[in-house]
C-alpha positions in Angstrom: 50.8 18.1 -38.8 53.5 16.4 -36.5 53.7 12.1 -37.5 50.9 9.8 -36.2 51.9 7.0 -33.8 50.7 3.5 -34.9 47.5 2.6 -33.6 46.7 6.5 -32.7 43.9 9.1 -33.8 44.4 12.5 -34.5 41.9 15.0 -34.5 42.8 18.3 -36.9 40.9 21.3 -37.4 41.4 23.4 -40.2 40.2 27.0 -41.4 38.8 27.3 -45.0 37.9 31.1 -46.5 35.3 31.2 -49.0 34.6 33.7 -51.7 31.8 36.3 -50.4 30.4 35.8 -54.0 29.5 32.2 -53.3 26.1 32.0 -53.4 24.2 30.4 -50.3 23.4 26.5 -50.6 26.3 26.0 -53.4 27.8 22.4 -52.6 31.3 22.3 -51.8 33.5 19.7 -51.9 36.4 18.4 -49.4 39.6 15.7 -50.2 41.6 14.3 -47.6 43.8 11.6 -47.8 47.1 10.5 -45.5 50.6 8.7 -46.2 53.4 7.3 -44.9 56.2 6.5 -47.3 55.1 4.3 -50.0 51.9 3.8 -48.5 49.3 6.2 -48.7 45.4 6.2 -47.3 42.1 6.0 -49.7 41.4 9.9 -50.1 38.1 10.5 -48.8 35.6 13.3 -50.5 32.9 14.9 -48.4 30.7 18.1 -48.9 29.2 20.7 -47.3 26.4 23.4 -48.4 27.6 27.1 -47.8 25.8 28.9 -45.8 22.1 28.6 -44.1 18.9 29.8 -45.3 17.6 30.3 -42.2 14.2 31.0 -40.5 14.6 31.6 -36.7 12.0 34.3 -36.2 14.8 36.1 -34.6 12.9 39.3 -36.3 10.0 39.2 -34.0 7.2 38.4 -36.8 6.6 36.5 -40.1 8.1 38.9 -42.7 11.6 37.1 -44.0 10.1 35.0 -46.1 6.4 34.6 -48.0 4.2 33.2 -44.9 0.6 32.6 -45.0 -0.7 33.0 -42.0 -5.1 33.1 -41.9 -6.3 36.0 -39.5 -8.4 33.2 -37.5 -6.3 30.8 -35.6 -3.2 32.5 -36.3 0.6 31.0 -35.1 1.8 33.6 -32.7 5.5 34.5 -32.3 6.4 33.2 -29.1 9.2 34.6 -26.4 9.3 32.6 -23.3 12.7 31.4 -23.0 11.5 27.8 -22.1 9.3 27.2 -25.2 12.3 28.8 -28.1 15.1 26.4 -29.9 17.8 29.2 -30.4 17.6 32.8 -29.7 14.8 34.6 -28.7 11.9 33.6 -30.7 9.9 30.7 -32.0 6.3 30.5 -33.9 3.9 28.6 -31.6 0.6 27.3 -32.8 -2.8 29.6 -31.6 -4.9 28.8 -28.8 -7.7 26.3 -30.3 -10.8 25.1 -29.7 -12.4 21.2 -30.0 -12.3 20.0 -33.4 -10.6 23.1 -35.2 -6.9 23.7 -35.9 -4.2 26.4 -36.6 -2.2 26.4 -39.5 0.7 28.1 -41.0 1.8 27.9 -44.3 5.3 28.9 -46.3 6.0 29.1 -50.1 9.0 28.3 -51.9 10.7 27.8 -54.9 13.4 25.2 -54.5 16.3 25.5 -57.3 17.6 21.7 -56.9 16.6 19.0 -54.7 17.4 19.4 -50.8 16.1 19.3 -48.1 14.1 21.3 -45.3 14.5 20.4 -41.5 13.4 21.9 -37.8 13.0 21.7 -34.6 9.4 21.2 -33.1 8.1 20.4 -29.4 4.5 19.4 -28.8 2.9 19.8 -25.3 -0.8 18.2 -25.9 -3.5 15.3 -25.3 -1.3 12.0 -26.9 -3.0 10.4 -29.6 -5.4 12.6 -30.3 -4.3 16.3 -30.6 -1.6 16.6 -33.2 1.2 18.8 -35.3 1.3 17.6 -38.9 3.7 18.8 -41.2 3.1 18.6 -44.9 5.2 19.4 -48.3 2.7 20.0 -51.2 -0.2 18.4 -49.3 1.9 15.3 -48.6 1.8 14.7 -44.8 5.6 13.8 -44.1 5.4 14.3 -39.9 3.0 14.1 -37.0 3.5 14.1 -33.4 1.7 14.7 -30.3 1.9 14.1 -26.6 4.6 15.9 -24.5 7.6 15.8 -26.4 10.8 18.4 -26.2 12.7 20.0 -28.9 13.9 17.5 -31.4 15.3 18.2 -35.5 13.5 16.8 -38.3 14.4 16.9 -41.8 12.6 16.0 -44.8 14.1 15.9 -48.6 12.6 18.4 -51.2 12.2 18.2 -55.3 12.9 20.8 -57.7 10.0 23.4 -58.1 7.8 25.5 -56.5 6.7 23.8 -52.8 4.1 24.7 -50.0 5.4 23.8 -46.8 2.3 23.9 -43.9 2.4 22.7 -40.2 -1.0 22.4 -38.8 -2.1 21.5 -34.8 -5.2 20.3 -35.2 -7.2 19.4 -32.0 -10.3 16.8 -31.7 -13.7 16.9 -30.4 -12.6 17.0 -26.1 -9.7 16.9 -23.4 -7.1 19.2 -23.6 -4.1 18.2 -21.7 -0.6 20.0 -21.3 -0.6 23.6 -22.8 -2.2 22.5 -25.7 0.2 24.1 -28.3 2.7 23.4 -30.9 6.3 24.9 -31.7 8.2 25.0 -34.5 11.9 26.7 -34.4 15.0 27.1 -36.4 13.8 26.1 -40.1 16.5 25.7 -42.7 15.5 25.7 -46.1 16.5 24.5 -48.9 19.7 26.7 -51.0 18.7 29.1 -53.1 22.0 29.7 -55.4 22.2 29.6 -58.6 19.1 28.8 -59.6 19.1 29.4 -63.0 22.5 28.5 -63.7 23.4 24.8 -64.7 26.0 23.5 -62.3 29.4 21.7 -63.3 29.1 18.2 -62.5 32.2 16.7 -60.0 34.2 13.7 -59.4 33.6 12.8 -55.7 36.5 10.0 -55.8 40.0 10.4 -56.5 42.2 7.9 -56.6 44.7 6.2 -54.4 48.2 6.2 -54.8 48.6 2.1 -54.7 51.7 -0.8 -55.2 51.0 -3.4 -57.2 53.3 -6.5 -57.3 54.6 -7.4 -61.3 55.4 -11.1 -60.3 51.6 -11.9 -59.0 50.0 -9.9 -62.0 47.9 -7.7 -59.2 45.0 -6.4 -60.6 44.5 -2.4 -60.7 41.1 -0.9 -60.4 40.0 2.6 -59.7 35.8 3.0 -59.0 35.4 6.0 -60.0 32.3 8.1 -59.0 30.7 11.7 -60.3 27.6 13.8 -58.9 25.7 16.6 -60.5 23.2 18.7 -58.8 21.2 19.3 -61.8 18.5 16.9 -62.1 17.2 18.5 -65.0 20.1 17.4 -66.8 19.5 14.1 -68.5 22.8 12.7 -69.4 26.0 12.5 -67.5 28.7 11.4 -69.3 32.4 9.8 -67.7 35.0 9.9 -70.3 38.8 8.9 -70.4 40.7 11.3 -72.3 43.9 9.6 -72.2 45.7 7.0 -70.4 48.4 4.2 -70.4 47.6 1.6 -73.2 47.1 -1.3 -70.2 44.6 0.8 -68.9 40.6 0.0 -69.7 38.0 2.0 -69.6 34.1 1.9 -68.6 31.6 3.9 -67.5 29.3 1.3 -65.9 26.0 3.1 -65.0 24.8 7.1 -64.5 27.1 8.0 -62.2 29.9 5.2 -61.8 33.3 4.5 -64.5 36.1 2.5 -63.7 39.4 1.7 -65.1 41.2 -1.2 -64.6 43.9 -3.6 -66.1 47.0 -5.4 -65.0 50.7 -3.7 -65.0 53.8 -5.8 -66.0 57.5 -5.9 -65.9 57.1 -4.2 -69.5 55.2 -1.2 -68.6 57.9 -0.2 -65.6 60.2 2.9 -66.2 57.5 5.1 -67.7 55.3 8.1 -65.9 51.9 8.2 -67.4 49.0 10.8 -67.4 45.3 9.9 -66.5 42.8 12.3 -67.8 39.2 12.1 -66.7 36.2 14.4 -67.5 32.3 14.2 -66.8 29.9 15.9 -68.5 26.4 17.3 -68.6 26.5 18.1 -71.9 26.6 21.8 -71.2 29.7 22.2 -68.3 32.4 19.1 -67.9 34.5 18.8 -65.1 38.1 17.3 -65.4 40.1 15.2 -63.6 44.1 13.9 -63.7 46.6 12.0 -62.2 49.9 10.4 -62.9 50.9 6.6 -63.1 54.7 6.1 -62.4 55.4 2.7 -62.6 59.0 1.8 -61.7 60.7 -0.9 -59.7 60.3 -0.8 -55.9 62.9 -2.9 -54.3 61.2 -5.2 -51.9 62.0 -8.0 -49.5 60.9 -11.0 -51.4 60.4 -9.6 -55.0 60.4 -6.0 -57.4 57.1 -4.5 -57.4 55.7 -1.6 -59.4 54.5 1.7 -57.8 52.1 3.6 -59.1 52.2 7.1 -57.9 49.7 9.5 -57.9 49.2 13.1 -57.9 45.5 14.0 -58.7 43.7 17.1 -59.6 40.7 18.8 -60.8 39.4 21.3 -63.1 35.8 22.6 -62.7 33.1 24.1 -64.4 34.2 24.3 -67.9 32.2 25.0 -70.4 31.6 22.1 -73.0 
């Protein structure tokens, strides 16, 4: 991309092509970082789940995915292009009478913990007539009144999990058409569910410059994430590094290395090498310290360049 002007954004968009052998709800992670010279940006990790598993009864009925629907006070697929999210289908709640309810319920076996969200409108008698939504007959949502299409999401454990959404009506007054929708579910990921996942580093570090005459202090937090829970130790180890380097791993998830650079330590190119574990796949990172004298305006200063990578998913 072309240079940007002090005091400017730019917005980029960029294409990335994914394996078709990905499996759907796999985590995938994202770097970006800028510079300018001998000054560079903190590189900044996000992620993003590939793929949807989606339920948008956009096949007319019930049968993508194990729903339990009771033959008395059934949800209905609805088509009215006023009462649907997306497309051409929602699931509505059945016509009910004082002091019953219709319910709908959906099992699942989530592989790692998640989340489930949707989009639900209400049209009913406020305070009294009411769309719950539960996870494992936990009640995580209720609404009622006239309210529009809105997204709710909800995080979700490891296991086996009985999602319901009931609209349940009390003993008089109907007001409003008396119904419930529910559109666009996405459920948890799926992939790889019986596979244990390589744990990442979501930091990298920073190319910095650190002054030798004021003895600046170098730190790099460095941070890891594994999507296992099942997995009951992580463990963040330094491999090799310069000799006024330190290293710690502070808590589950968290290291850092730190020390101070001096005059001494300029003229050499050092290599950082980082790896966390699960004890059964490791993941490993590495980056190179070039400390050398940086002709400043006041004083010589040490630069510490670096060029970072990764390796995942090896097997320990």
């Amino acid at each position: 991309m072309d240079p940007v002007a002090p005091d400017s954004t730019v917005l980029t968009s960029h294409t990335i092509i994914l394996d078709g052998n990905i499996p759907v709800g796999q985590r995938i992670w994202f770097n970006a970082g800028s510079n300018s010279g001998n000054y560079s940006s903190a590189v900044r990790s996000v992620s993003q789940a590939v793929g949807l598993v989606l339920e948008d009864f956009e096949s007319n009925g019930f049968t993508s995915f194990q729903w339990q629907n009771p033959a008395s006070n059934s949800w209905l697929i609805e088509n009215a292009a006023d009462l649907v999210f997306e497309g051409s289908f929602s699931m509505k709640s059945a016509t009910t009478s004082h002091n019953q309810s219709s319910e709908i319920t959906l099992k699942y076996n989530v592989s790692r913990v998640d989340s489930i969200s949707f989009y639900r409108k209400v049209s009913s008698e406020s305070n009294y007539d009411k769309l719950f939504f539960y996870i494992n007959g936990v009640q995580k949502g209720v609404w009622d009144g006239d309210l529009d299409w809105a997204r709710f999401a909800y995080q979700v454990q490891p296991g086996d999990s009985l999602f319901k959404w009931e609209y349940s009506k009390d003993g008089s007054v109907s007001t409003g058409q008396d119904k419930a929708w529910v559109d666009y579910i996405v459920l948890p990921g799926t992939g790889m569910s019986g596979d244990n996942v390589a744990p990442v580093f979501v930091t990298n570090p920073e190319s910095q410059i650190i002054q030798v005459a004021e003895n600046i202090f170098f730190e790099y937090l460095i941070e890891a994430h594994d999507e296992d829970l099942v997995d009951t130790t992580l463990v963040i180890s330094c491999v090799e590094k310069p000799e006024w380097h330190t290293f710690e791993q502070t808590n589950y998830t968290n290291a850092v290395i730190s020390g101070y650079v001096t005059a001494a330590d300029t003229g050499r190119v050092d290599i950082v090498v980082l790896q966390v574990s699960d004890t059964k796949t490791a993941s490993t990172q590495y980056f190179f310290v070039d400390t050398k004298f940086y002709v400043g305006i006041n004083q010589p200063i040490v630069s510490i360049s670096v060029k970072f990578h990764h390796v995942v998913g090896c097997k320990v």
